[in-house]
N, C-alpha and C positions, 0 to 999 in steps of 0.2 A: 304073048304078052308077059311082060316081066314085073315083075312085084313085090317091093318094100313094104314089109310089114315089121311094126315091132308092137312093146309095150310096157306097161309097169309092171309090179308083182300083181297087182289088184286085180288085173285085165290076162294075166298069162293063162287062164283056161279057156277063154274066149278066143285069143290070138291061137291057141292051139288049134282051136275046131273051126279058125277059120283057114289056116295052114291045112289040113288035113283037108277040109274040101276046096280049098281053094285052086292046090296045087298038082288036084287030078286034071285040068285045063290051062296052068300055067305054070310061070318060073317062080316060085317064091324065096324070095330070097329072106330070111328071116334073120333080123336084130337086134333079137333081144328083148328080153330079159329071157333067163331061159331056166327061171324056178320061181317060187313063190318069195324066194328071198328079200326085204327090201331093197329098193333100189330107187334113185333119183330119173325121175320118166323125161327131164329135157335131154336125157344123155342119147337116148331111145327115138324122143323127135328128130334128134340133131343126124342122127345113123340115117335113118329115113329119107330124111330131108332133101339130104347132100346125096344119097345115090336117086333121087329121083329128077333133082336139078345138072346133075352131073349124067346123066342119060344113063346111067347103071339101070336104073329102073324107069319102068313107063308111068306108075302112079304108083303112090304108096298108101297104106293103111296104118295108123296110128289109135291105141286104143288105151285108155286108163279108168279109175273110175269113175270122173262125170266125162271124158274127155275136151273139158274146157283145158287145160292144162297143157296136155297136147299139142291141140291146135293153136293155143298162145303162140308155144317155142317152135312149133315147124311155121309158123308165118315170121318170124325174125330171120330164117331164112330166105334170101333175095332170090325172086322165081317159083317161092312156093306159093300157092295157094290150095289154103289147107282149112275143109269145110267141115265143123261140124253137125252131123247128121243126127235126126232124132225120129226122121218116119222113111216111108218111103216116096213121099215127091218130093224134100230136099233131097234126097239119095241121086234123083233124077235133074232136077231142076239144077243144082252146085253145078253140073257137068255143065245143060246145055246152056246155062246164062254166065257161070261164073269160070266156067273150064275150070274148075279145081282139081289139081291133080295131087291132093292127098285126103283121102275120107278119115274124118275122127269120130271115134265109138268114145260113149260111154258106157264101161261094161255093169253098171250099177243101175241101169237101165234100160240097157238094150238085151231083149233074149238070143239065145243063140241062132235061132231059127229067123230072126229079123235080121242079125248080123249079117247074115249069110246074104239075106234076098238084098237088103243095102248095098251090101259089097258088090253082089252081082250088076246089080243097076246102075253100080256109079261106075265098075270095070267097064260097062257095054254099052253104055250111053257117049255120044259124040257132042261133041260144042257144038252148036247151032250155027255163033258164027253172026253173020248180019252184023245188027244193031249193036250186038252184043261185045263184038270186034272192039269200038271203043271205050268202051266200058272199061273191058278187061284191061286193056292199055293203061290206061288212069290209074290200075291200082300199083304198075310198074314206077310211079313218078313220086 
């Protein structure tokens, strides 16, 4: 599996350690920001966004400090759906009902050790599919 992740300066030590374990199992393709510097984070969704709609990437991970911000800009992207996560059965449930294929952290809220098991859940969870088929469709219109 292949994997866009980025972030802001606020979230760059969390995007670290989720790079570091993420990418003993995958490709991670990393976007940014890549210091504590400030930096504007729609620049970050927008990287993500587009290798994940453009099949560069299978899903992406976006991270800032509440991650509302995030997920704003990677959903202005046509073909994203980009969920933010705050436990772990949205971690689960974004996949199988919403097929979201970008998870938003908030690193001001999320510990490290939850990031991870999140990530993990939303990488390895499958759309369900069914009912949910239409759903998904309706948010393309």
């Amino acid at each position: 599996m292949k994997i866009s992740i980025g972030s802001d300066h606020g979230a760059f030590e969390l995007k670290q350690h989720l790079i570091e374990h993420l990418s003993q199992h995958a490709t991670v393709l990393d976007r940014g920001t890549y210091s504590k510097e400030s930096v504007d984070y729609p620049d970050f969704a927008h990287k993500v966004a587009e290798d994940v709609v453009s099949g560069k990437a299978d899903r992406g991970i976006l991270i800032c400090q509440t991650g509302i911000g995030m997920s704003i800009a990677a959903n202005k992207v046509n073909g994203v759906r980009a969920a933010l996560v705050t436990n772990a059965d949205a971690a689960a449930f974004c996949r199988l009902h919403n097929d979201a294929n970008v998870l938003c952290l908030g690193a001001k809220y999320t510990s490290p050790t939850d990031a991870l098991a999140w990530a993990q859940t939303f990488l390895t969870t499958e759309f369900e599919g069914g009912r949910h088929i239409r759903r998904v469709q309706k948010f393309e219109k």
